[in-house]
C-alpha positions in Angstrom: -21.5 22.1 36.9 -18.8 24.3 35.8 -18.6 25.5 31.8 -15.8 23.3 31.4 -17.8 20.6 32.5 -20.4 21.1 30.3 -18.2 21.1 27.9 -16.1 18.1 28.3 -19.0 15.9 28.8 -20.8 17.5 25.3 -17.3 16.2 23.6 -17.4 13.1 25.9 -21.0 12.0 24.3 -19.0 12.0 20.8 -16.1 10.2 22.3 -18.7 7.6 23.3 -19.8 7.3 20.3 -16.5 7.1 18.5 -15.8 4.3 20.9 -18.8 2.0 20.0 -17.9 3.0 16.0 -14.5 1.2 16.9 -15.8 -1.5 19.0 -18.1 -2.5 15.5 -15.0 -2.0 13.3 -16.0 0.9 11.9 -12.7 2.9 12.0 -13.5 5.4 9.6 -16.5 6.6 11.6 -14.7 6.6 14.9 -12.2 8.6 13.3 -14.8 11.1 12.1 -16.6 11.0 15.9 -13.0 11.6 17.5 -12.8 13.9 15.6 -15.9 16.1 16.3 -15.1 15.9 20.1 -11.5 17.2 19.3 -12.8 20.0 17.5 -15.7 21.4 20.0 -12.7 21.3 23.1 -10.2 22.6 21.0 -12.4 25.7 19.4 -14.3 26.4 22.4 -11.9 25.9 25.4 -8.7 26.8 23.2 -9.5 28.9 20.3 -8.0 27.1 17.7 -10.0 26.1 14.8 -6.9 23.4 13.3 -4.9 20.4 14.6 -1.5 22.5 14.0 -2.6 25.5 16.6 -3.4 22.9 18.8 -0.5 21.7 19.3 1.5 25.3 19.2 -1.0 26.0 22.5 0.3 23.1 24.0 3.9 23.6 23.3 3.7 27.3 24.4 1.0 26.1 27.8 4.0 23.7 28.7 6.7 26.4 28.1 4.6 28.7 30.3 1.6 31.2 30.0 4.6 34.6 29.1 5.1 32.8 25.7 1.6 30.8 25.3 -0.2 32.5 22.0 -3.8 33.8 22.5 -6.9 32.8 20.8 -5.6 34.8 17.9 -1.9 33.6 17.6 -0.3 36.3 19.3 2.6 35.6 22.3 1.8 37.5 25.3 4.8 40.9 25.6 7.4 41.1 28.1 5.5 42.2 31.4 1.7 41.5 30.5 0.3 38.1 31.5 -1.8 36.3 29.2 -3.9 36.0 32.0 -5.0 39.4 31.9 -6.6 38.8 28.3 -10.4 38.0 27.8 -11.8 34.8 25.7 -8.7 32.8 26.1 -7.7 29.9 27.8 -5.3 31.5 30.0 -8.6 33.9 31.3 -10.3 30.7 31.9 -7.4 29.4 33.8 -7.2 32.9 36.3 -10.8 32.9 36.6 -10.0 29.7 38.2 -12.0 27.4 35.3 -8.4 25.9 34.4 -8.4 24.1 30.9 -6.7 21.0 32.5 -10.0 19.0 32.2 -10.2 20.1 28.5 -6.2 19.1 28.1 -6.6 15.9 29.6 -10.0 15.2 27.4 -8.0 16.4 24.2 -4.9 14.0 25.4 -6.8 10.3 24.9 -9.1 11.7 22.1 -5.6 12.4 20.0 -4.3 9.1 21.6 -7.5 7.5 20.6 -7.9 9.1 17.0 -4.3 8.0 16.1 -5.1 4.0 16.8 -8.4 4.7 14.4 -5.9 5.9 12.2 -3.4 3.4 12.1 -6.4 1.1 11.8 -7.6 2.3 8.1 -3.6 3.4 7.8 -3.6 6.8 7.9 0.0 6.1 9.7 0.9 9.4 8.9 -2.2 11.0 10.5 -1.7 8.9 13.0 1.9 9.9 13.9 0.5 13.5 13.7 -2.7 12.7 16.3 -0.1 10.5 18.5 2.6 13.6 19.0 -0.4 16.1 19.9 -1.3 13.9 22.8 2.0 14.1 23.8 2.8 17.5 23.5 -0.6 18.1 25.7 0.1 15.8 28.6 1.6 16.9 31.7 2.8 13.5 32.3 4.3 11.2 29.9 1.2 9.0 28.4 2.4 5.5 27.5 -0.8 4.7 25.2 0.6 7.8 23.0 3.9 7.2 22.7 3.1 3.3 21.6 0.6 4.6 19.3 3.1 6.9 17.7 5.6 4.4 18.0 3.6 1.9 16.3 2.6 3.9 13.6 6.4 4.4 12.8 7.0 1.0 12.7 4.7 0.5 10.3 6.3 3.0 7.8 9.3 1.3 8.7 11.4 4.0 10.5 12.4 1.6 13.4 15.0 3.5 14.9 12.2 6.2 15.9 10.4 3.5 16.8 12.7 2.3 19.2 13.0 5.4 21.1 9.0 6.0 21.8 8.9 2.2 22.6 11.8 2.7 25.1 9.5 5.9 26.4 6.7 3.1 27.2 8.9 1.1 29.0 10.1 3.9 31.2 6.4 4.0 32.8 5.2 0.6 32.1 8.4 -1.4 32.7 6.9 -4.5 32.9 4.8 -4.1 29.1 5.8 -7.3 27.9 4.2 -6.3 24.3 6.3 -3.1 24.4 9.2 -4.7 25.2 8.7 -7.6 22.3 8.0 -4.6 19.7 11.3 -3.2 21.0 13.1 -6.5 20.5 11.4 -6.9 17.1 12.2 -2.9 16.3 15.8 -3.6 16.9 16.1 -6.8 15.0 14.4 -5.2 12.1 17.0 -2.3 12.4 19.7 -4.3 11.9 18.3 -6.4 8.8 17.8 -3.1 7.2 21.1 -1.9 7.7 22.8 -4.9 6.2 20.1 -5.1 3.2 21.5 -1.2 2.6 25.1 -2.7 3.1 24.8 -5.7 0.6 22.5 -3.5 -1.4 20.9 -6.2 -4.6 19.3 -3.5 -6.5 22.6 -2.1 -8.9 23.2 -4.2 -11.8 26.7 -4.9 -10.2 25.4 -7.5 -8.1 24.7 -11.4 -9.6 20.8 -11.6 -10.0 19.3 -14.2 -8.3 16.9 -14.7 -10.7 19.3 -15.1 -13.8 21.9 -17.1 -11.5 19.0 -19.6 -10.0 19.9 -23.0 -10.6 16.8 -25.7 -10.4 18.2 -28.1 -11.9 19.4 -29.5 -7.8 15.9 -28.3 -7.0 13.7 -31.9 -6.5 10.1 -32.4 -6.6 9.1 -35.3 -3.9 8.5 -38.3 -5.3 4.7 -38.5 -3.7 3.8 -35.0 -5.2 0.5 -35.5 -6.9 -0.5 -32.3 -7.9 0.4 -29.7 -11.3 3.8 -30.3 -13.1 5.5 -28.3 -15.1 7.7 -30.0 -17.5 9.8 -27.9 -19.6 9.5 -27.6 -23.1 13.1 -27.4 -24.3 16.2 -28.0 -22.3 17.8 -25.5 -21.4 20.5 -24.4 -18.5 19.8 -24.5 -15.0 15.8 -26.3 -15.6 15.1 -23.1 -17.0 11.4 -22.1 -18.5 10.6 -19.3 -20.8 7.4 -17.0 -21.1 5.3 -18.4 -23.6 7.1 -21.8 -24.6 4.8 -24.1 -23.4 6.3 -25.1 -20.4 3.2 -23.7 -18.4 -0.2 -24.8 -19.6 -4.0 -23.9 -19.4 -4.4 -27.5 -17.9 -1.5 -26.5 -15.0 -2.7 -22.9 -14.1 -6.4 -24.8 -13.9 -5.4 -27.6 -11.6 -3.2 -24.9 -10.0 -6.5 -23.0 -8.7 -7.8 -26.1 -7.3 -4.6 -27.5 -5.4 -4.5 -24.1 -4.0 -8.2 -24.2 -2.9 -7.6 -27.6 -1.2 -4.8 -26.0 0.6 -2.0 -27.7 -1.0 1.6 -26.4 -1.7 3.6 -26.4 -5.1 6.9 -27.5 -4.9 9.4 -25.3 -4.0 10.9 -25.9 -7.9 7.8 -25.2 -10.1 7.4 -21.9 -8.1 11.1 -21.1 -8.8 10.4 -21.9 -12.5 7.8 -19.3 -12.7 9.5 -16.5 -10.8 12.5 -16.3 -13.1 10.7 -16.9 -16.3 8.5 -14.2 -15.2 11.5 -12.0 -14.3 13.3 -12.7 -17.4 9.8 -11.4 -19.3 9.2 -8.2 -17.4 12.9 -6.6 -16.9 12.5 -6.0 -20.5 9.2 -4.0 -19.7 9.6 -0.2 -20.0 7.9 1.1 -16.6 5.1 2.6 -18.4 3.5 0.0 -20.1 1.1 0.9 -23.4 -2.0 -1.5 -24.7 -4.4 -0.6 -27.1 -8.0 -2.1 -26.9 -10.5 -3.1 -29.3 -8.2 -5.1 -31.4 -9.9 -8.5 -31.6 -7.8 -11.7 -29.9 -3.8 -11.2 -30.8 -2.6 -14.5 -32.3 -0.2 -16.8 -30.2 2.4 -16.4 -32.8 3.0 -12.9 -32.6 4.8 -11.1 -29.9 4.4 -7.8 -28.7 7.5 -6.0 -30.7 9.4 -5.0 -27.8 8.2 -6.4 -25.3 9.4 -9.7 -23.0 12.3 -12.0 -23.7 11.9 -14.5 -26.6 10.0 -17.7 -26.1 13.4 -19.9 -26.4 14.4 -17.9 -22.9 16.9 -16.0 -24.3 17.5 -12.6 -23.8 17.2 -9.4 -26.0 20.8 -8.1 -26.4 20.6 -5.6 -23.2 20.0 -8.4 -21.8 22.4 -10.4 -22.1 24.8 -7.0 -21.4 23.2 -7.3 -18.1 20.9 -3.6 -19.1 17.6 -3.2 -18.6 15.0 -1.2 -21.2 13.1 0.5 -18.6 14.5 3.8 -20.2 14.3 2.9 -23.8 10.4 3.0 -25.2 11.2 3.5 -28.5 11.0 -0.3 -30.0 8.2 -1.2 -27.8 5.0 -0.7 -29.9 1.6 -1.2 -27.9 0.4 -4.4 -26.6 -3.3 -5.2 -28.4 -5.6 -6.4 -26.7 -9.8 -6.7 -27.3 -10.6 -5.8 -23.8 -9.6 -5.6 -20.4 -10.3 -6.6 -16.8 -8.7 -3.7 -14.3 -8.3 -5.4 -10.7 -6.9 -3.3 -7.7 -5.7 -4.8 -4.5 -5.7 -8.2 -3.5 -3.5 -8.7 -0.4 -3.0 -12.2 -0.4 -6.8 -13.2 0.2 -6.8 -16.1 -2.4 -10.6 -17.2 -2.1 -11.8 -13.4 -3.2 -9.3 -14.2 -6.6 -11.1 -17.3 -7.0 -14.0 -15.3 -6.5 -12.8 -13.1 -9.7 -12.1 -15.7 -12.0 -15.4 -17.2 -11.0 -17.2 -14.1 -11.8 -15.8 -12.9 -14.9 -13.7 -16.0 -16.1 -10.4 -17.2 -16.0 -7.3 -15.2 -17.9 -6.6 -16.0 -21.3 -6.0 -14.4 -24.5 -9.6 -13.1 -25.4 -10.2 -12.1 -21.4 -7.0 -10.4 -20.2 -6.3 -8.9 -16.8 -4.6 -6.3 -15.2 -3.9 -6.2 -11.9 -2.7 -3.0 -9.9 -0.2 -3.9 -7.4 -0.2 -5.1 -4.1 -0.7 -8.6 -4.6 0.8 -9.5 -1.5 1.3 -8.6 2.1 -2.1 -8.9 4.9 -3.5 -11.9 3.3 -1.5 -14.8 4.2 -1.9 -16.3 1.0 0.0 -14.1 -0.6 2.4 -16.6 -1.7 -0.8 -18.2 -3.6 -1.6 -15.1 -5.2 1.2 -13.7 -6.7 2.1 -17.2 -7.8 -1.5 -17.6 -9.6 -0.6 -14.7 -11.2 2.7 -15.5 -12.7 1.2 -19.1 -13.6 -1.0 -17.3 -16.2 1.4 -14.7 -17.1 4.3 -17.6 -18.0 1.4 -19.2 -19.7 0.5 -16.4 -22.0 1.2 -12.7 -21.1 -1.1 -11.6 -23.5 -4.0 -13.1 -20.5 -2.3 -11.2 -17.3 -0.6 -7.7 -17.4 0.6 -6.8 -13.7 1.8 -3.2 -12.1 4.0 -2.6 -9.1 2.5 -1.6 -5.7 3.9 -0.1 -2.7 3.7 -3.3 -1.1 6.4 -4.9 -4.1 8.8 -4.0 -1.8 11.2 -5.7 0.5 10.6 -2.7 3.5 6.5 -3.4 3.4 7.2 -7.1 2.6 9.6 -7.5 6.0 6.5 -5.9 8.1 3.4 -6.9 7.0 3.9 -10.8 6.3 5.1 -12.1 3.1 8.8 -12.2 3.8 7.2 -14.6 6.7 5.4 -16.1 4.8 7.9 -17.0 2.0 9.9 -17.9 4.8 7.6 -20.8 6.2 6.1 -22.2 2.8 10.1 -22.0 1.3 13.3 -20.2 1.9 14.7 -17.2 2.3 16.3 -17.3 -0.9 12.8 -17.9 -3.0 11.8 -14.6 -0.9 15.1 -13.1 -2.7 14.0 -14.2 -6.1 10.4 -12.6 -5.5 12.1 -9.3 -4.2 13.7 -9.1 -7.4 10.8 -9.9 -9.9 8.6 -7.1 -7.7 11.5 -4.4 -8.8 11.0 -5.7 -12.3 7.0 -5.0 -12.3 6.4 -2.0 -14.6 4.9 1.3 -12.6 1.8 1.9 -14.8 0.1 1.0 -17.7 -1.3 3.5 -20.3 -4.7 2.2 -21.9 -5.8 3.2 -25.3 -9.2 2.9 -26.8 -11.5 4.4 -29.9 -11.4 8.1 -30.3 -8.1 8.1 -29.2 -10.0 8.5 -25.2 -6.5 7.1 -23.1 -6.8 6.3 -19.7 -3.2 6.0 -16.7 -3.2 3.0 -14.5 -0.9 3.1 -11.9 -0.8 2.2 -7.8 -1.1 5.0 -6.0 -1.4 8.6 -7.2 -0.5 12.2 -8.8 2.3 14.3 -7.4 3.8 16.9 -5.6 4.2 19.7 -8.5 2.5 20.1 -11.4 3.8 19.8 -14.8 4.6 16.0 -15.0 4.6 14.5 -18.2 4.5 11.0 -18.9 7.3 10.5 -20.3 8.9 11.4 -16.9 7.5 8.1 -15.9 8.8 6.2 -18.7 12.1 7.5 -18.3 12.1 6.0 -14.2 14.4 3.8 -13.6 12.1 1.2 -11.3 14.9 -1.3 -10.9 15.2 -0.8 -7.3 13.9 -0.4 -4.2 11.0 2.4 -3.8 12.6 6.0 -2.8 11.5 7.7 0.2 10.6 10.9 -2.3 10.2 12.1 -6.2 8.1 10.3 -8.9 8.4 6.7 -8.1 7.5 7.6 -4.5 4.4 9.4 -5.4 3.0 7.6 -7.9 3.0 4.3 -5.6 2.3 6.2 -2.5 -0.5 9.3 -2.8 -3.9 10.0 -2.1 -6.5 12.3 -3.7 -7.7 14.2 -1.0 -11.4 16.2 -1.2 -9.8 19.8 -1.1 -8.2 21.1 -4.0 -4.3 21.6 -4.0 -1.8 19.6 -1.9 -2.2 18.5 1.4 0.0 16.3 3.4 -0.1 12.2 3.0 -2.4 10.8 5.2 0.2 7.8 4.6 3.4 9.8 6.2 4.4 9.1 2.4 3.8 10.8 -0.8 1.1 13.3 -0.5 -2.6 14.1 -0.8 -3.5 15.6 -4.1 -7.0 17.3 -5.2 -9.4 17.1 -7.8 -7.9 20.2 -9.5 -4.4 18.3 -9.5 -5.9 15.4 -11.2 -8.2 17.3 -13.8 -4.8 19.3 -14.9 -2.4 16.2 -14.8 -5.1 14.6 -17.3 -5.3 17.4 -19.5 -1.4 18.2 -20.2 -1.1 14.6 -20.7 -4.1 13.8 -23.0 -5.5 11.3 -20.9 -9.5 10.8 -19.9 -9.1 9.4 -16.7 -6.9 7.5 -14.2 -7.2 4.4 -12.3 -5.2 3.8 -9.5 -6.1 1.7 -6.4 -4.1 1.5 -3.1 -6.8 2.5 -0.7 -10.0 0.5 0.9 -13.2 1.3 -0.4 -16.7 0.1 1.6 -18.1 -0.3 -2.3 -15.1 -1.6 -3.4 -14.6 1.4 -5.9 -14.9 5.0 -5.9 -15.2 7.7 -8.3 -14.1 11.6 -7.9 -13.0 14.3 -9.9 -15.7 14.7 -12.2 -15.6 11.3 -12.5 -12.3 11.8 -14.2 -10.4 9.8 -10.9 -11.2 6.0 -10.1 -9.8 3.9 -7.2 -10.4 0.0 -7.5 -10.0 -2.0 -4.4 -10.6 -6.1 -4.8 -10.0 -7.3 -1.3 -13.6 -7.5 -0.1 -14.0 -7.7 3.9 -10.2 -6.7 3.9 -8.2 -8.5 6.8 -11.2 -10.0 7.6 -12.5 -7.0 9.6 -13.3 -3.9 7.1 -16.8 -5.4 5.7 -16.3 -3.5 2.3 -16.7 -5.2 -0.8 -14.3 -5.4 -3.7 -14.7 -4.6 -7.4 -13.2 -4.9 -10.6 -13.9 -2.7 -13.8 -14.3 -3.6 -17.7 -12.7 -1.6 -19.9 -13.1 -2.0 -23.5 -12.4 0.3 -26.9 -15.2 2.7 -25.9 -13.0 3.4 -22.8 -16.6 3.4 -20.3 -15.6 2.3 -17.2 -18.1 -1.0 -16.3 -17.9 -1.5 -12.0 -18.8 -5.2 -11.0 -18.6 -5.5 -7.3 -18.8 -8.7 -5.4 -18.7 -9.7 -1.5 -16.0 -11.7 0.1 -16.0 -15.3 -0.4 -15.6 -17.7 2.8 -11.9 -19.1 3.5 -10.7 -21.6 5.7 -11.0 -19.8 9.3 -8.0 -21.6 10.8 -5.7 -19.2 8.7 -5.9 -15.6 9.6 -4.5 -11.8 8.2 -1.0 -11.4 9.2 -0.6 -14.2 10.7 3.3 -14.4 9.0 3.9 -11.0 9.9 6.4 -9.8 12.3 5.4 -9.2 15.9 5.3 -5.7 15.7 2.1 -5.7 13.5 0.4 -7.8 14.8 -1.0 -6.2 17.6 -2.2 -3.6 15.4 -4.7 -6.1 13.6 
């Protein structure tokens, strides 16, 4: 047995291993095993100690061995053959050991590492892993280029996505999968080119929600579950936050005509979206509560904060403005306590499970949850609607932030726009689109001592230096950017290492413990909760204990086997973790099942 051998089958033992991690659904572990065989081949056979050198050998191997760097970076001079050089893969390859064993070992690991990696979305990693297999194959490897391809789609960059999935078919012409993705890739194109055409998001355009007429909206005569009947009359079969309209009895028998599977009319949910809407546009984007306050009376309103409970509109308004940029007559919302929830991706039964566990919303047990509400699940229409149900009841009982998945680009892939779709119309899908750009983008929680604590979706950012009232000052009415603030804070990571590394995501970026202990202390703040990524415990605690992410989608996509959690917050600001398992659901409905073809065969 030649070195190499030795070699390759030492990383093929951790391949193995990787493989079986996968096989149980255990993609973080694969991921870790993938990666232990990468890094034996690539440091032992190819002298490079990092992912990035890896794939500058193989760019320089397949330009020839005159330009390909040694083990210590170095091109080879005019004249003088790599091959004449000791300890590095092009001595191997004259001694007549060639690495091509090694390369072709290093190209499925990569392939391999980026489907891991698009399993626990890491679709940035993934796009990373899925281009170093390609760069290292002598041939064209269809399994990498519909990895990488894939991994775009999911981030939504179809027309990239097009061209690796047009690469497949060019060696696998008769891929029918590859070719539907393709089909769906293009379609999907074209929607987002006329969405950017017809663009909703500038307060030039008529709002669905404050245009919505349900007034010609019926309710079947056989219905027999919760009714809303409306308080005051008012244009259009209009509701208001607050007025009465929704009750504790309806957002109770709500629960249970969702449990038994049942659907509310296509009228009641247009009720709650634009009463909702009308509430939160007059939100500033970073909301501020106060605990420890004792029970705020029904009677008094927020100052600031939510349109009146007759439905009308402050005076910006009415002007068509929102106040996202003006926080100066919005004084802090008091609560006693507060229940912190992180995502829930449309897996109704594990809410039930919440409320079951720590009660139902109201008043003296408020909730907050953190964004992504929808999407995965596919009852994310029962979710968000639960939700609003409370929040049109009282908003003192249900406080809510804006995820990455409040967005019409993550809403198209990953199912609710489907969903939406089947249960209703296209045009209730519009009026949720514009209530998710409404959401606020973070709270800021207040207890004793003055101890203040940031919720918000995602993460820190790229520089340092950012002061909160950067964030108040966003202007959130729109569609999430592809960089800046608004990016960030729904889209980053902490990472392990200190500094800035790149997002895992392929948007936002990875941000250390020292990021988060300096953001905290140049803005007074103890600690920030954000949520956004699966946790096997369900939470997870870093920085000195100064970082906390939620997650309360236990068993998530019914695959991961982590549990969820929720934490209680109240004036001493002391974080309390409750952590509960999944509960069952009816099997016949599974994850994604309303999402477009292009994800599903990533589930």
């Amino acid at each position: 047995m030649t070195g190499t051998e030795a070699l390759v089958g030492r990383a093929n033992e951790s391949k193995q291993k990787a493989n079986e991690a996968f096989k149980a659904r255990r993609f973080h572990n694969a991921v870790e095993w993938y990666t232990e065989a990468i890094r034996l081949l690539a440091r032992e056979a190819l002298h490079c100690d990092t992912d990035e050198a890896v794939e500058r050998w193989a760019l320089a191997f397949r330009a020839g061995n005159d330009s390909r760097p040694t083990e210590d970076g170095r091109k080879g001079q005019e004249g003088e053959s790599v091959n004449d050089r000791p300890n590095s893969a092009a001595a191997a390859a004259a001694s007549g050991d060639r690495p091509s064993a090694v390369v072709q070992a290093l190209v499925v690991l990569y392939a391999n590492r980026a489907l891991a990696r698009i399993k626990v979305e890491e679709y940035g990693f993934a796009i990373s892993d899925a281009g170093i297999s390609i760069a290292l194959s002598e041939s064209e490897y269809p399994k990498a280029f519909y990895r990488r391809a894939s991994a775009l789609f999911a981030l939504g960059r179809y027309k990239q996505a097009m061209s690796d999935f047009k690469r497949v078919l060019r060696a696998a012409p008769q891929d029918m999968e590859a070719r539907a993705k393709l089909k769906e890739c293009e379609r999907r194109a074209r929607e987002k080119a006329f969405a950017a055409a017809i663009d909703t998001s500038s307060d030039a355009a008529a709002s669905p929600c404050l245009t919505a007429d349900m007034s010609t909206v019926p309710v079947d005569a056989d219905y027999t579950g919760p009714r809303i009947v409306p308080a005051a009359s008012r244009e259009l079969d209009r509701i208001a936050v607050g007025d009465g309209s929704v009750t504790r009895a309806f957002c109770e028998q709500l629960l249970e005509w969702y449990r038994a599977q049942h659907k509310l009319p296509k009228k009641y949910v247009m009720q709650l979206v634009t009463a909702a809407y009308v509430h939160l546009r007059e939100y500033p984007s970073l909301v501020d509560v106060k605990l420890g306050t004792g029970s705020v009376p029904r009677d008094t309103a927020p100052d600031g904060y939510g349109a009146a409970a007759n439905g009308e509109l402050s005076e910006r308004g009415r002007n068509g403005q929102h106040q996202s940029n003006d926080t100066s007559s919005h004084a802090p919302i008091l609560l006693p306590h507060l229940t912190v929830c992180g995502d829930t991706h449309g897996q109704f039964f594990d809410l039930l499970r919440i409320f079951e566990m720590n009660g139902l919303p109201s008043a003296d047990n408020p909730y907050l949850f953190n964004g992504d509400f929808v999407d995965r699940g596919s009852w994310s229409v029962e979710v968000i609607v639960t939700l609003l149900a409370f929040l049109v009841h009282d908003p003192r009982c249900m406080h809510l932030v804006r995820g990455n998945h409040e967005s019409l680009n993550m809403n198209m892939i990953y199912g609710f726009q489907g969903e939406v779709r089947h249960k209703y119309t296209e045009a209730v899908f519009q009026l949720f689109e514009e209530l998710f750009r409404a959401l606020p983008l973070g709270y800021v929680i207040e207890g004793a001592a003055g101890r203040r604590a940031l919720v918000l979706h995602g993460g820190l950012f790229s520089q340092h230096g950012v002061q909160l009232q950067q964030l108040r000052n966003i202007d959130r009415f729109c569609e999430p950017p592809t960089a800046g603030l608004m990016s960030e804070l729904l889209w980053s990571d902490p990472q392990k290492e200190s500094g800035w590394g790149p997002s895992k995501r392929g948007v936002g970026v990875s941000f250390g413990p020292d990021v988060t202990q300096r953001f905290l202390d140049d803005n007074a703040l103890q600690f920030l909760i954000r949520s956004h990524e699966m946790k096997d415990e369900g939470y997870e605690v870093e920085a000195d204990g100064r970082l906390i992410t939620i997650f309360s989608a236990p068993n998530y996509c019914d695959q991961m086997g982590n549990k969820g959690a929720f934490i209680r917050l109240d004036a001493a600001m002391q974080p309390h973790f409750v952590q509960f398992a999944a509960a069952p659901h009816p099997p016949d409905v599974r994850p994604m099942m309303y999402a477009s073809n292009g994800m599903m065969g990533l589930m």
